[in-house]
C-alpha positions in Angstrom: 22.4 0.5 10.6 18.7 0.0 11.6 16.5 3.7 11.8 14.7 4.3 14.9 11.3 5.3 13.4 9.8 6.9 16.3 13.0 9.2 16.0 12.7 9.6 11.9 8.6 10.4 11.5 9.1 13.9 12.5 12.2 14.3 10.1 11.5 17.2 7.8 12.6 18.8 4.7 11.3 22.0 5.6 8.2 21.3 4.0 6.9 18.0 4.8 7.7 15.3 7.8 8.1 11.5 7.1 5.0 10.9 8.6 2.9 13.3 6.8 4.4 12.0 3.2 3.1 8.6 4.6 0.1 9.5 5.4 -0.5 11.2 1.8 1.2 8.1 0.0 -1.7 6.0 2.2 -4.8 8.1 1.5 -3.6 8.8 -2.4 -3.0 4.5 -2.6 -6.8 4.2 -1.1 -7.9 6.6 -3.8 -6.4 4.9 -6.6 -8.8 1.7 -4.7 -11.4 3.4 -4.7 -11.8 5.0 -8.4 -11.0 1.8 -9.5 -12.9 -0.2 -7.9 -14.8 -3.2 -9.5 -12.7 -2.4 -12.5 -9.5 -4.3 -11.2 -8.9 -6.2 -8.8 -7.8 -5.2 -5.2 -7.1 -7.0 -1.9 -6.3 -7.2 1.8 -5.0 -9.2 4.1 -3.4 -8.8 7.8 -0.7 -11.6 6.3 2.1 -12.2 4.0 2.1 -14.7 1.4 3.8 -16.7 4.1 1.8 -16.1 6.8 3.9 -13.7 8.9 2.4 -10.5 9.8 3.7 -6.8 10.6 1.5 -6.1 14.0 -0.5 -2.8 13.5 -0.2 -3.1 9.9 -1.7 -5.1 6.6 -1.1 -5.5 3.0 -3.2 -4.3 0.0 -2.6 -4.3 -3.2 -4.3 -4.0 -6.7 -3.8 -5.8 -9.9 -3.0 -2.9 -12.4 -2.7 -3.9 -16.1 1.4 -3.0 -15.7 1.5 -5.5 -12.3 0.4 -5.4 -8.7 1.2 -2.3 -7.0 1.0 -2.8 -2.7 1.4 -1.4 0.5 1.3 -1.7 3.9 -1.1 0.3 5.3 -1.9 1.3 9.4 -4.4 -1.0 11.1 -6.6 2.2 11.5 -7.4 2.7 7.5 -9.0 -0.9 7.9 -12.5 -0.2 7.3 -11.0 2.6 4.4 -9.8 -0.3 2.2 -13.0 -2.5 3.2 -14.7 0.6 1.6 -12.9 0.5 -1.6 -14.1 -2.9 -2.6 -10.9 -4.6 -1.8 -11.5 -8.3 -1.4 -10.2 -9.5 2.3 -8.0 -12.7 1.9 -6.8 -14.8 4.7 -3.2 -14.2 3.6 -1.9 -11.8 0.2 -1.3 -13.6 -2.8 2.0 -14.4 -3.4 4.5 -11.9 -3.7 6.2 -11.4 -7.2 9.3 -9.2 -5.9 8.5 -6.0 -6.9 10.8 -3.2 -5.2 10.0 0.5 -4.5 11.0 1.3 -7.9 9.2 -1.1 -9.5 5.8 0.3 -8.1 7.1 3.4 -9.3 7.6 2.6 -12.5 4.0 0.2 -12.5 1.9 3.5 -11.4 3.6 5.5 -14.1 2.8 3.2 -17.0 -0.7 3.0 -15.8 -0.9 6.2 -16.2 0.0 6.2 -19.9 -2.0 3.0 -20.9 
């Protein structure tokens, strides 16, 4: 069954709506960017490894010493990520598979190295 997200983004728990854990899980993935600038690598591109796109969306990503943790991020944070140092790339570098969990588990061991 596909979800109909302009129906789910206002979905709440009773504390929080889709939409405003996204935009927290955006703004705390351009912070991690940002303190870590120039230390490891980050990138963005409005393409896939393969060249397909997502329209009003792109893909960033840094290079953490547990694996590459990305996202896709809203058109409008843009300039955001420009302002973290992320290098712009005509297409993201190829994808390794990571899942959800995976990411999960990558920011947690970072934050134990």
């Amino acid at each position: 069954m596909q979800v109909d997200s302009n129906r789910t983004g206002p979905i709440s728990d009773g504390y929080h709506t889709f939409d405003e854990l996204y935009e927290h899980r955006h703004a705390l993935f351009l912070c991690l960017l940002s303190c870590h600038a120039g230390i490891f690598p980050a990138w963005m591109s409005r393409q896939h490894d393969d060249g397909t796109e997502m329209p009003g969306w792109f893909i960033a990503g840094i290079e953490l010493p547990t694996g590459v943790v990305s996202y896709h991020l809203p058109e409008r944070l843009w300039p955001v990520c420009k302002h973290c140092e992320a290098r712009v790339m005509d297409r993201a570098p190829i994808w390794d598979g990571h899942t959800s969990m995976d990411v999960i588990k990558r920011l947690i061991q970072f934050v134990k190295v």
